[in-house]
Each structure stands twice: as C-alpha cells, then as structure tokens.
Rosetta silent file (secondary structure, phi, psi, omega in degrees, C-alpha in Angstrom):
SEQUENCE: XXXXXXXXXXXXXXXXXXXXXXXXXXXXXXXXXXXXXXXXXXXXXXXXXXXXXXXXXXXXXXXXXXXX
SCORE:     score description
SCORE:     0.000 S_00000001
   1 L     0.000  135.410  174.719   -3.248  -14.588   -6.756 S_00000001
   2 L  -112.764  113.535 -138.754   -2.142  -12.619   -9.658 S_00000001
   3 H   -76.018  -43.851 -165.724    1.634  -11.760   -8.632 S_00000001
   4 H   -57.248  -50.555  161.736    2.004   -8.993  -11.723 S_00000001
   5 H   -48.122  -43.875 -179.872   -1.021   -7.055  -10.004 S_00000001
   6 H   -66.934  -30.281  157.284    0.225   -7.507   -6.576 S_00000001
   7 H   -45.070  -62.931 -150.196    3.914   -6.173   -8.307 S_00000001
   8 H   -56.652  -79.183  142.020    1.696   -3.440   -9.850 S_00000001
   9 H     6.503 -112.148 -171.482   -0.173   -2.767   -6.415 S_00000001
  10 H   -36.570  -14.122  167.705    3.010   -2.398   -4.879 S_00000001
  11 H   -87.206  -22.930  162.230    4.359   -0.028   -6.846 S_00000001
  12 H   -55.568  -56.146 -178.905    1.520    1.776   -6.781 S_00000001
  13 H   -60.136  -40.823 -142.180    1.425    2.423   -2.834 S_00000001
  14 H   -79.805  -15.995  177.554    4.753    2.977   -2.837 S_00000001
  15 H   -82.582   -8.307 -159.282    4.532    6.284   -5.301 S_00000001
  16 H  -109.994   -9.481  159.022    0.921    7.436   -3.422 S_00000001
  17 H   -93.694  -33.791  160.821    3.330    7.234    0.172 S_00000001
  18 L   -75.396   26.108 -176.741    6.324    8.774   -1.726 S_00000001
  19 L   -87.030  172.416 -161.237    3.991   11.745   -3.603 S_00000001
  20 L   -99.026  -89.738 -170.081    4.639   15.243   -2.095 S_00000001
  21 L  -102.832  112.521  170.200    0.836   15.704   -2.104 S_00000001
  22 L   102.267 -174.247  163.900   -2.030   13.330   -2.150 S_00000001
  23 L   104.081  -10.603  164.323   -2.066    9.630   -2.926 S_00000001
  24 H   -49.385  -59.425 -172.536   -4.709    8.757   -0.367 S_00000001
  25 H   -66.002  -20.748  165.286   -7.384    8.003   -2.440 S_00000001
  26 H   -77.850  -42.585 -178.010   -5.018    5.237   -4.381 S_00000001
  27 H   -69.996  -13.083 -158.074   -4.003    3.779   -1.320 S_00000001
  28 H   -99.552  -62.511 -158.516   -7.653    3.481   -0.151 S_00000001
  29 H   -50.732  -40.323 -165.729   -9.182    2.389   -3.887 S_00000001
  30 H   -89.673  -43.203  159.113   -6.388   -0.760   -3.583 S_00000001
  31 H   -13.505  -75.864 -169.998   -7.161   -1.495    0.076 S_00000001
  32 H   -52.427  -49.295 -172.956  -10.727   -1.413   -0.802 S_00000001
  33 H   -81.496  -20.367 -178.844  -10.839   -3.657   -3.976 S_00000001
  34 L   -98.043  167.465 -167.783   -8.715   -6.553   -3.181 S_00000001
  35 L   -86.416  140.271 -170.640   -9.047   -9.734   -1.542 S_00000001
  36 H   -44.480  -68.365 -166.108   -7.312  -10.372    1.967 S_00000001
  37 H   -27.028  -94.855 -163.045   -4.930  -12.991   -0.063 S_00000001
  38 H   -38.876   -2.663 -169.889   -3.901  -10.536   -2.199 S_00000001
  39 H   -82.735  -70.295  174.362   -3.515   -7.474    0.409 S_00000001
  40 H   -13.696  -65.999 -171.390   -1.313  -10.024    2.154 S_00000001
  41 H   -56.430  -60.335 -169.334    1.071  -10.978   -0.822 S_00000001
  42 H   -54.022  -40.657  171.707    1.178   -6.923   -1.711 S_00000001
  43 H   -58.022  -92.765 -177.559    2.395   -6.131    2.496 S_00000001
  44 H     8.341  -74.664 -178.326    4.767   -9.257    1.766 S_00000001
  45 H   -38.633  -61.490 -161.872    5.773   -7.716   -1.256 S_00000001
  46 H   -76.066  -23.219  173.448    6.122   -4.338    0.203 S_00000001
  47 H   -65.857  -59.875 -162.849    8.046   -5.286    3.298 S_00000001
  48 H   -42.024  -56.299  174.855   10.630   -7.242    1.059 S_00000001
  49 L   -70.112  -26.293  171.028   11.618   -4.789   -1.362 S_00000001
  50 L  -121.485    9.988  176.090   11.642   -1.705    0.716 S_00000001
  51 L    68.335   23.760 -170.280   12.587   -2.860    3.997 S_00000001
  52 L  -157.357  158.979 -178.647    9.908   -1.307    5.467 S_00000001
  53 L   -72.598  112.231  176.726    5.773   -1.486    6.772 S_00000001
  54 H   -57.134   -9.587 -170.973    3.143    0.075    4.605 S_00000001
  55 H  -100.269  -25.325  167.820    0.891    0.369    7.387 S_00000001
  56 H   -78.599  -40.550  160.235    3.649    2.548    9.572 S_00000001
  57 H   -19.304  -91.450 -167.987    4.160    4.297    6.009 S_00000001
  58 H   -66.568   -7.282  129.004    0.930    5.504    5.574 S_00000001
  59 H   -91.223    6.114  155.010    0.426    6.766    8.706 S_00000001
  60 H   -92.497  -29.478 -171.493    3.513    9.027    8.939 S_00000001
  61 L   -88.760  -28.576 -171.776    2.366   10.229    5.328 S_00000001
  62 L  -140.356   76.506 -168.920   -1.285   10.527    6.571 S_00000001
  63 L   -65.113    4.526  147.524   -1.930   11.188    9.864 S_00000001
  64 L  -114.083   37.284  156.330   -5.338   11.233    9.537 S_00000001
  65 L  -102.094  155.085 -129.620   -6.213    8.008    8.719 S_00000001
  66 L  -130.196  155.821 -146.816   -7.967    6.185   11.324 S_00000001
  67 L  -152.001  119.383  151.970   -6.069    2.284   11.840 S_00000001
  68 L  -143.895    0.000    0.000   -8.425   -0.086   13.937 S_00000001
C-alpha cells in the first residue's frame, strides 16, 4: 500500500464531501481506481482523523448515490 496516496486520497474525499457544490465525480474516480487494500487503509484513515464514516458522509452530501 502506498500510505502517502492513501494520505492524499483522504484528503481528497474529505474536500469533495466538504465542497459547497460538486465533488462527486472525485469521490467516485478514487472509489473506482483503487484496490480494496487501499480503499480500506483510506476508510481507516478517514475514520481516524475525522472521527467520522465516509460512507455516512457521502450520503448526507449526496443523496443520490445508490449504497448496495
């Protein structure tokens, strides 16, 4: 796993769930491209530092995105 991407990653989602407008299409592109390991470390990541779930995130910022 390469921890500065999964840093980078995280910092990413966390500006495309704090944007005003938009930010879908980042969180989807980083979803999409990475390997379960790494998705893993980056939730890890993202729980630790912000106290909080990226997956409840990102469905209060985008209630249409479909979760199965």
């Amino acid at each position: 796993i390469d921890y500065k991407l999964v840093d980078e990653d995280v910092d990413d989602l966390r500006k495309a769930i704090k944007s005003e407008k938009g930010g879908e299409s980042l969180m989807i592109k980083i979803v999409v491209q990475r390997s379960d390991s790494h998705l893993r470390a980056v939730l890890r990541e993202y729980e630790h530092l912000y106290r909080s779930n990226f997956a409840r995130d990102s469905l209060k910022k985008s209630g249409n995105l479909v979760v199965s």
